[in-house]
Structures are given as structure tokens and as C-alpha cells.
C-alpha positions in Angstrom: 32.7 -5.2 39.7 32.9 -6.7 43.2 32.5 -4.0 46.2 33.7 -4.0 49.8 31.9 -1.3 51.5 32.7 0.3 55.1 30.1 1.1 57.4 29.6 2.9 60.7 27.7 2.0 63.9 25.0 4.1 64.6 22.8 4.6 67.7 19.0 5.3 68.3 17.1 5.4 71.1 13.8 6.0 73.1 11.3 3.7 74.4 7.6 3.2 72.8 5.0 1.9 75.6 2.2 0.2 74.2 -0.9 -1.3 76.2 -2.9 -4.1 74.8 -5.7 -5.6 75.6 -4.6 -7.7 78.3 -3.9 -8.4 81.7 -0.3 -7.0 81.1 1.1 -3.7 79.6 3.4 -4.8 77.0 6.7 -2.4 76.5 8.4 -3.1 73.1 11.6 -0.9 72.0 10.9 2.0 69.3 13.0 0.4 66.6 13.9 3.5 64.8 18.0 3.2 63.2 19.6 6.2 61.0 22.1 5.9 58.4 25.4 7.0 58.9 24.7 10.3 57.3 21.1 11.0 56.9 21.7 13.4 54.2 22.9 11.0 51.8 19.9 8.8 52.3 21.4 5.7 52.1 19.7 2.3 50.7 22.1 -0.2 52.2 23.4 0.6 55.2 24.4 -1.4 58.9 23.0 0.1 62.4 22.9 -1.4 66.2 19.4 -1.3 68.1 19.5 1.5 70.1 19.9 2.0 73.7 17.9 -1.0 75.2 18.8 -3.7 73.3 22.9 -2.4 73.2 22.5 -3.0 77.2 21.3 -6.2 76.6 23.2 -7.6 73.5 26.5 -6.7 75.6 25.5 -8.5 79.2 27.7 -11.3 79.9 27.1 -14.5 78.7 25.1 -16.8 81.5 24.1 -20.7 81.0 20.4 -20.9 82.1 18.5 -22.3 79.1 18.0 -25.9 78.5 20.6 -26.4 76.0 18.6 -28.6 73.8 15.7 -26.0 73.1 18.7 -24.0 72.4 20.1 -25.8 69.7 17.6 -27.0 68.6 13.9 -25.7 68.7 12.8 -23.0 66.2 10.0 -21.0 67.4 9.0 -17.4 68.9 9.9 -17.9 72.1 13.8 -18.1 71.5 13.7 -14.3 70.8 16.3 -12.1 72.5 17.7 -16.2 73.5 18.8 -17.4 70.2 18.2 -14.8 68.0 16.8 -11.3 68.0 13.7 -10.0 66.0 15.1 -7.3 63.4 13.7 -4.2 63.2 10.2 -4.4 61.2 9.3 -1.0 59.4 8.0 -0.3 56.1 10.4 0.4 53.7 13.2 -1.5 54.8 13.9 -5.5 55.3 16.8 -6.1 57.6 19.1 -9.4 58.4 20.7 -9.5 61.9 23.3 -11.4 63.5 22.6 -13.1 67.0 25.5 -14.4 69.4 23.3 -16.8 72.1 27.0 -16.5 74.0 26.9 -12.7 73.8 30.1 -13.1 72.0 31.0 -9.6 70.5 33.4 -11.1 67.5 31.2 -14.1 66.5 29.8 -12.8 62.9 28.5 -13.8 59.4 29.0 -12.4 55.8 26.3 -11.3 53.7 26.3 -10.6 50.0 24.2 -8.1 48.0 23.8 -8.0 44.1 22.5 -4.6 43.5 19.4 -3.3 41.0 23.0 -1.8 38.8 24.7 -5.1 39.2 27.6 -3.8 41.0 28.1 -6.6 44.5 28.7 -5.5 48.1 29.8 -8.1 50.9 29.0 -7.2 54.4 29.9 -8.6 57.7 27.7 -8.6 60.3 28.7 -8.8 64.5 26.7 -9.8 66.7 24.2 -7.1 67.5 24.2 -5.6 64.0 21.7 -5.1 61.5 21.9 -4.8 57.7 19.3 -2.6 56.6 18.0 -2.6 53.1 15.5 0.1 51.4 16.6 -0.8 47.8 14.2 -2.7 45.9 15.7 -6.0 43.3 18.7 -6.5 45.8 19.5 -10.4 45.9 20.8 -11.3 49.2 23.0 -14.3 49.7 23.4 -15.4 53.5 25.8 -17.2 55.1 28.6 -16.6 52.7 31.5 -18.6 54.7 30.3 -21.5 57.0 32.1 -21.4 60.2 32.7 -23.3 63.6 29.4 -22.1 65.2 27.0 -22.1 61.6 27.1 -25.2 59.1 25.5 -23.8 56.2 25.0 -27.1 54.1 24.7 -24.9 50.7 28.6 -22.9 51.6 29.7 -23.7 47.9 30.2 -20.8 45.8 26.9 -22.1 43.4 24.0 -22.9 46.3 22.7 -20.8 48.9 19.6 -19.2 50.8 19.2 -16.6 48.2 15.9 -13.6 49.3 15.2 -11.5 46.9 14.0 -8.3 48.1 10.9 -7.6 46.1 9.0 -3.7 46.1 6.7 -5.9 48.1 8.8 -6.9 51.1 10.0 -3.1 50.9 6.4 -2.1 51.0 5.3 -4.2 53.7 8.4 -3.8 56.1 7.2 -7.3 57.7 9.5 -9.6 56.9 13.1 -10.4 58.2 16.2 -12.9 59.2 17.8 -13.3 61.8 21.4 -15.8 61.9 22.5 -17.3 64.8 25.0 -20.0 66.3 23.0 -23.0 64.6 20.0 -21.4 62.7 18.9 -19.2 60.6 15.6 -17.6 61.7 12.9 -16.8 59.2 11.0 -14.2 60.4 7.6 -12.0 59.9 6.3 -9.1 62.2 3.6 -10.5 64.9 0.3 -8.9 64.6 -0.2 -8.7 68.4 3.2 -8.9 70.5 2.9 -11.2 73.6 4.9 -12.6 76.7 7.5 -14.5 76.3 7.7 -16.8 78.9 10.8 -18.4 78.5 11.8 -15.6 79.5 9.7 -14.8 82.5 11.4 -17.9 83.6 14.7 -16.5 83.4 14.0 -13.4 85.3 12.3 -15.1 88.1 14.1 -18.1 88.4 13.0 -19.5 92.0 8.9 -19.3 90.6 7.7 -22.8 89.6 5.5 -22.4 86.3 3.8 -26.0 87.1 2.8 -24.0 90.3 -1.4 -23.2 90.4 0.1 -19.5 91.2 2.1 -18.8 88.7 0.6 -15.6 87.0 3.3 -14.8 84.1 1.4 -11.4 83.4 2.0 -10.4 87.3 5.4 -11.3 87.3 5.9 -9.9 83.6 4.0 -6.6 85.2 6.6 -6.3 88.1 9.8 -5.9 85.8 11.7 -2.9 85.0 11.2 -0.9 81.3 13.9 -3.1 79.9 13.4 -6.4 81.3 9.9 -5.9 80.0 11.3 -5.2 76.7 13.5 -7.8 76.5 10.4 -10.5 77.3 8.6 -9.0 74.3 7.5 -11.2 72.1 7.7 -8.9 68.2 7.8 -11.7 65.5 6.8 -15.5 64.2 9.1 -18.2 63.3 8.5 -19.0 59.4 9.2 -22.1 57.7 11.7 -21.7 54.6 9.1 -22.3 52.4 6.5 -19.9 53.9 9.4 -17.0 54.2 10.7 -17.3 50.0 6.4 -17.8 49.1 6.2 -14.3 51.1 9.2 -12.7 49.8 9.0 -13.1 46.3 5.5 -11.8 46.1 4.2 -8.8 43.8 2.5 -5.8 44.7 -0.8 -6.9 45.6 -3.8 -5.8 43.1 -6.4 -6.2 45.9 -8.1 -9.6 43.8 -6.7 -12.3 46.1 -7.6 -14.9 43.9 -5.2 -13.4 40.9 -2.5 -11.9 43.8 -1.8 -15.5 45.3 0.0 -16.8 42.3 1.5 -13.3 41.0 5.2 -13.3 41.7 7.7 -10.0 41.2 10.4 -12.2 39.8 10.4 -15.8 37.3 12.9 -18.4 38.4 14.4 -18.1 35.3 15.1 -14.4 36.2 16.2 -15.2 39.8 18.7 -17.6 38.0 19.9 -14.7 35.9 20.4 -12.4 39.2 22.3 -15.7 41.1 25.0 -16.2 37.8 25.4 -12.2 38.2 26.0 -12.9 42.1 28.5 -15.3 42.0 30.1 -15.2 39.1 29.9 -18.5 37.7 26.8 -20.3 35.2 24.0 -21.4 37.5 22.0 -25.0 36.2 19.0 -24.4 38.2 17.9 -23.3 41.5 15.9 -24.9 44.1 12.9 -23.7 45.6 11.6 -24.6 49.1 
């Protein structure tokens, strides 16, 4: 049984300040989210990031990035450029959806195979989060491929397929966020940093070749939100780094027996995939 869902926006708010041991006082957003009715405790549900990023994910859209980075780099410092960190919180792994043109209908389609085996599909906008506390969900990304994403596995048997082990749930470290040309593979940083991209952007007349240029002074002059916004939260992961990390176990605490312990066989992820789509799978492809 195949199941469309609807889901609601929902707002949270506040600000967390958190000093480090640095030269600068770091100010990341308290990324708390609420389902659309609390009482029913939902597993599977979509949210917005509260009250600093909304500002932010809304501005208009101005050209002051090289365009090359843009397209094509892959690392930290394209957060909150080319894609947005999703919220990291035990319990829940969460996939975003990241316009770099601010453009409010650009959007992707995600789809879950449930622990009952019942399907949802979801469409994500840019600035939304799908949320996920439920434990053996498959997720599928990138459902359609469209003018702004080539997904080079859009047929209906080959895909980025995450399975969202008790692990992941657990650890709340993990998480993905699509864009206009990538799809970012992400995992919580242990210390959160300045991003000086952009610094750069915000202070756009200071030379960083320049002897003077003291990102942590400048980083130290902007407002709450600015300083938010050049936050540094997560680490680019390579494909194969992200699906080693994902389909992890529970750890026993022997590190030597936990490395190679894995929640789910391929044989069972091939199972889950046939159940997903619909159709007899031949094999699947790891990374």
C-alpha cells in the first residue's frame, strides 16, 4: 500500500550561545523542531528551522560566490551557501532540502518504506526538513531527477538508498542535505568553527591575503544571526564513509568486534529495496 502523507510547517525558536575555547564566541542556533501535534508523537514528520535560519533561508538571492566552488567543491565551508547542516539530535536523522538561489519552489521527493511496510513519499522545499525517529525506515533520495539535480541512479531500480539503523537514531549525528547539484553527506562536527567563506561575504571590502585580516575579530563584530549563519555545525562525508556509518549496529563497547557488526545484511537491504519500489531487485551496490 503506497501512502501520500500531508504535513504541516512548524516553527521553533530561541537562540543557544555557546563559547569555546577560542579567540571567538561561537553562536550556533538551538535546533529544537516539534511535530505538528506533539501529542500524537509523531515518528515521521516535516519542520522549518526556527526563527534564525527562516530569516535567512528567505533573503533574496545575491551572486557573490565563485561560481565554480559553488558547483562544484564538496566540503564544510559551503554550509548555509550550498546546503544547510540538518538539525543533529539524538533520536532523530533528518534530510533537508537546500535552494543556493533561495528559490522557495525548487524541491526534491523523498521516499520512506516503513518498519510495517506501508511507503510514504514526501516533498521537500527548500528550507524543510524531514525528520525521522523511527528506526528500519529505508530512505530513497532523489526520487525524480530534475533541471537543477541529475541523479544518475533516477530509474525506478537504483538509488542512494540510507537505511536508518537504531544506531543512527541513537547517535543523532548523522544527516543529508540535497541541493542544486549535490547531495551532501553529513555528520555532526565535534567542535563547531568559523566559516570563513562566509566571513568573506559579510565583509566584503577586507582582503584575507591581507597580514591584518583577523577572521575571529571580524567574526566577533557581527550581529547574533550573522554569527549564526558563519557557524560552522557539520563535516562533509564521502559516500562511502556516510552508508559504513549508517548501517552500523549498536555498539557493544569491543571495537575490534563493533567495526565489522552491521544492523542489516545486503541481502536484507535487498529485501527492504524490492518492498520499496515494487519491482525484483538483482543486487545492490555498495560504495
Amino acid at each position: 500500500m503506497k501512502l501520500r502523507t500531508k504535513t504541516k510547517k512548524i516553527l521553533s525558536g530561541g537562540l543557544a550561545l555557546g563559547i569555546l575555547c577560542s579567540g571567538a564566541t561561537l553562536i550556533t542556533p538551538e535546533n529544537k523542531v516539534y511535530a505538528a501535534d506533539a501529542s500524537t508523537k509523531a515518528l515521521i514528520f516535516k519542520s522549518t528551522f526556527g526563527k534564525i535560519y527562516d530569516k535567512f533561508l528567505k533573503e533574496p538571492f545575491v551572486q557573490w560566490a565563485d561560481s565554480y566552488d559553488v558547483q562544484n567543491g564538496y566540503h564544510q565551508y559551503q554550509e548555509n551557501v550550498t546546503y544547510k547542516a540538518p538539525d543533529f539530535e539524538p533520536g532523530q536523522f533528518t534530510i533537508n532540502v537546500f535552494s543556493y538561489f533561495k528559490n522557495q519552489d525548487f524541491s526534491k521527493r523523498v521516499k520512506l518504506l516503513k518498519p510495517d511496510g506501508t511507503t510514504e513519499i514526501h516533498t521537500l522545499h527548500h528550507g524543510e526538513q524531514l525528520i525521522i525517529k523511527q528506526p528500519g525506515t529505508l530512505v530513497r533520495l532523489n526520487v525524480d531527477p530534475s533541471n537543477y539535480h541529475t541523479d544518475k541512479f533516477a530509474d525506478a531500480t537504483k538509488g542512494h538508498y540510507i537505511y536508518v539503523s537504531q544506531n543512527m537514531i541513537n547517535q543523532g549525528n548523522l544527516g543529508i542535505s540535497i541541493g542544486n547539484w549535490k547531495t551532501y553527506f553529513l555528520e555532526k562536527a565535534n567542535t563547531p568553527k568559523i566559516n570563513s567563506t562566509l566571513i568573506e561575504k559579510f565583509y566584503p571590502n577586507e582582503n584575507p591575503g591581507n597580514f591584518s585580516y583577523d577572521k575571529e575579530a571580524l567574526y566577533n563584530r557581527l550581529d547574533p544571526e550573522r554569527k549564526a549563519i558563519a557557524t560552522i555545525t557539520s563535516n562533509t562525508l564521502t559516500n562511502q564513509d556516510f552508508f559504513d556509518k549508517s548501517k552500523k549496529a549498536v555498539p557493544l563497547g569491543y571495537p575490534e568486534l563493533d567495526k565489522n557488526r552491521y544492523e542489516i545484511s545486503d541481502e536484507q537491504l535487498r529485501e527492504k529495496i524490492e518492498a520499496l519500489e515494487g519491482v525484483p531487485v538483482e543486487g545492490i551496490h555498495r560504495y
